[in-house]
C-alpha positions in Angstrom: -41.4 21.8 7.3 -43.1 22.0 10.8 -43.0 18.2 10.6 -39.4 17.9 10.2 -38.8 20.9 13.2 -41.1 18.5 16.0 -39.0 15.6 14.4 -35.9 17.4 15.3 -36.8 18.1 19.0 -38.0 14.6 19.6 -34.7 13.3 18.5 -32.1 14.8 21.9 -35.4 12.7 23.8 -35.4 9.6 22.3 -31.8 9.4 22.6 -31.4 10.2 26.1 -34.7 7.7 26.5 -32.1 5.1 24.7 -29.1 5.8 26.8 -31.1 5.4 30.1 -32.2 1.8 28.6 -28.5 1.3 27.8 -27.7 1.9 31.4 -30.6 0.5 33.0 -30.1 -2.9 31.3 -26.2 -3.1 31.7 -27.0 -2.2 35.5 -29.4 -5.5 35.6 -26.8 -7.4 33.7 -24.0 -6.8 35.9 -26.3 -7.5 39.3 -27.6 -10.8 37.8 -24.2 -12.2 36.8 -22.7 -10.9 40.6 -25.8 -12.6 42.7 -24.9 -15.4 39.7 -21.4 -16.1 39.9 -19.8 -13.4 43.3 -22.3 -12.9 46.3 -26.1 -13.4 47.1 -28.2 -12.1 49.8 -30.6 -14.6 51.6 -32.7 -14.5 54.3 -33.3 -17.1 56.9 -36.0 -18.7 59.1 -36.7 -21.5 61.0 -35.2 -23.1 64.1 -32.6 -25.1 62.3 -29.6 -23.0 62.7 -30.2 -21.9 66.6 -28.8 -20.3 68.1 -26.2 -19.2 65.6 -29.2 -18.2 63.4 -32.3 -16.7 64.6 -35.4 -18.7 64.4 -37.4 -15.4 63.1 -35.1 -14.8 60.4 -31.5 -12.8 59.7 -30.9 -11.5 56.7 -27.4 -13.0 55.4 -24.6 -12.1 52.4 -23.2 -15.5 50.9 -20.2 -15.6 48.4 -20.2 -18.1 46.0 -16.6 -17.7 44.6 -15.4 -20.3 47.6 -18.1 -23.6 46.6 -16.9 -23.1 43.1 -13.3 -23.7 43.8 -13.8 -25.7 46.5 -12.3 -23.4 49.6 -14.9 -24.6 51.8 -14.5 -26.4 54.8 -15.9 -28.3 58.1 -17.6 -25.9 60.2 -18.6 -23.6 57.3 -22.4 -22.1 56.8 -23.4 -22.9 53.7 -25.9 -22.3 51.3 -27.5 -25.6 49.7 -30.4 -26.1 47.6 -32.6 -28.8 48.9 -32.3 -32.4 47.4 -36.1 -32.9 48.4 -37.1 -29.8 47.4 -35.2 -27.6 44.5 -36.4 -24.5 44.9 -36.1 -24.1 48.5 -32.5 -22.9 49.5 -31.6 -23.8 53.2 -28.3 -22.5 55.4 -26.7 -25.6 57.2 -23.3 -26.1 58.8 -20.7 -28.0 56.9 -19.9 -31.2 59.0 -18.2 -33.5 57.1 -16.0 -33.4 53.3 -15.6 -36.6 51.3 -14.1 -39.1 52.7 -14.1 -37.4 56.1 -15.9 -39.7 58.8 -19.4 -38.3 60.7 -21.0 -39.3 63.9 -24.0 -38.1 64.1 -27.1 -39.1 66.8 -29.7 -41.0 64.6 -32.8 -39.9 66.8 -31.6 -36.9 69.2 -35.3 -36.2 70.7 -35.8 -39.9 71.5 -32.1 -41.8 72.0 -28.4 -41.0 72.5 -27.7 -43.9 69.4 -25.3 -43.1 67.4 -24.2 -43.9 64.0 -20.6 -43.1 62.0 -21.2 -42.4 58.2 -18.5 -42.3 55.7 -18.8 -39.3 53.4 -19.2 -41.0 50.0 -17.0 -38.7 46.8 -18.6 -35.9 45.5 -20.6 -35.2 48.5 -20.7 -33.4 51.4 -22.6 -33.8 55.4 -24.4 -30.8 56.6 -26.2 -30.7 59.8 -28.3 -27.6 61.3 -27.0 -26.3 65.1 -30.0 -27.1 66.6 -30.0 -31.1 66.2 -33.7 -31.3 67.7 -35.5 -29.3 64.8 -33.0 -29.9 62.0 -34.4 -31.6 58.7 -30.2 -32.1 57.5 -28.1 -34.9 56.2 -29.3 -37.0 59.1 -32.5 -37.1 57.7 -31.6 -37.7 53.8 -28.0 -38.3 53.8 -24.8 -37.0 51.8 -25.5 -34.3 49.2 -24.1 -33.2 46.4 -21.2 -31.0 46.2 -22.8 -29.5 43.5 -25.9 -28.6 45.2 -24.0 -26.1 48.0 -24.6 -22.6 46.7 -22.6 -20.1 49.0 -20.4 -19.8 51.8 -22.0 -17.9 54.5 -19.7 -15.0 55.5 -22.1 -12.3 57.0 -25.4 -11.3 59.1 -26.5 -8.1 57.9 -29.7 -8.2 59.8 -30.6 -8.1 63.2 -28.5 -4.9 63.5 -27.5 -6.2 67.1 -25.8 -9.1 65.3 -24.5 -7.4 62.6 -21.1 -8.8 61.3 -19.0 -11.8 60.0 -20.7 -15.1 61.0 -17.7 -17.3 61.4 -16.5 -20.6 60.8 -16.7 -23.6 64.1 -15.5 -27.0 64.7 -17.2 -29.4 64.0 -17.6 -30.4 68.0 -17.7 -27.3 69.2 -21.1 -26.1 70.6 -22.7 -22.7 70.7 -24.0 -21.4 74.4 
């Protein structure tokens, strides 16, 4: 009979224990599928993206509902997985669309030539701001639509550059 009483009062704590599991795991669901399929956080490094992006690193908020229904455009920071390297994730700006023609300067730190690229379908041209110390689309060409992960829509850290990162022409440069 004692048995049965402990069993009793062990029951109210194993099913609280299960409803926090419940909730705990639905919680880790629901953030998994939104940094899946809604908005992820990445931060930055790297002199690539100076000035606009800070060479020490900013932490950034991406969405990714705009790559997947293909709402993004020239002058856009994006999120794109490398093609060298797949598990490295790099923020470049969105030069060129396919079929759009590029210009770009072949070897900025050494000459002023220049060369004009067609965007080839299913691809997109990304270049970093800082063309001296950019390892972009100049270097290994067109990627993959498929490959961008994220529209870049906001800095949340420095807090002195806190807020919406926005979108440039394409020949428009930053001061």
């Amino acid at each position: 009979m004692g048995g049965l009483r402990k069993l009793a009062q062990l029951k109210p704590i194993a099913e609280e224990a299960l409803a926090g599991t419940v909730f705990l795991a639905k919680l880790l669901a629901g953030l998994h599928v939104a940094n899946t399929y809604v908005c992820t956080a990445a931060l930055t490094y790297g002199p690539s993206m100076l000035p606009t992006l800070n060479l020490t690193g900013d932490f950034i908020l991406a969405e990714r509902i705009s790559t997947r229904f293909g709402r993004v455009g020239v002058g856009d920071i994006v999120l794109v997985r490398s093609p060298e390297n797949p598990r490295k994730v790099m923020a470049k700006r969105l030069m060129g669309m396919e079929g759009d023609s590029v210009t770009y300067v072949v070897d900025p730190k050494n000459n002023d030539w220049c060369e004009t690229v067609v965007v080839p379908k299913g691809h997109v041209w990304i270049e970093g701001d800082n063309m001296y110390d950019s390892k972009d689309s100049r270097y290994f060409g067109a990627v993959p639509y498929g490959l961008l992960q994220g529209k870049v829509f906001w800095r949340l850290w420095p807090p002195k550059s806190f807020g919406p990162l926005e979108k440039r022409k394409p020949n428009e440069t930053v001061l």
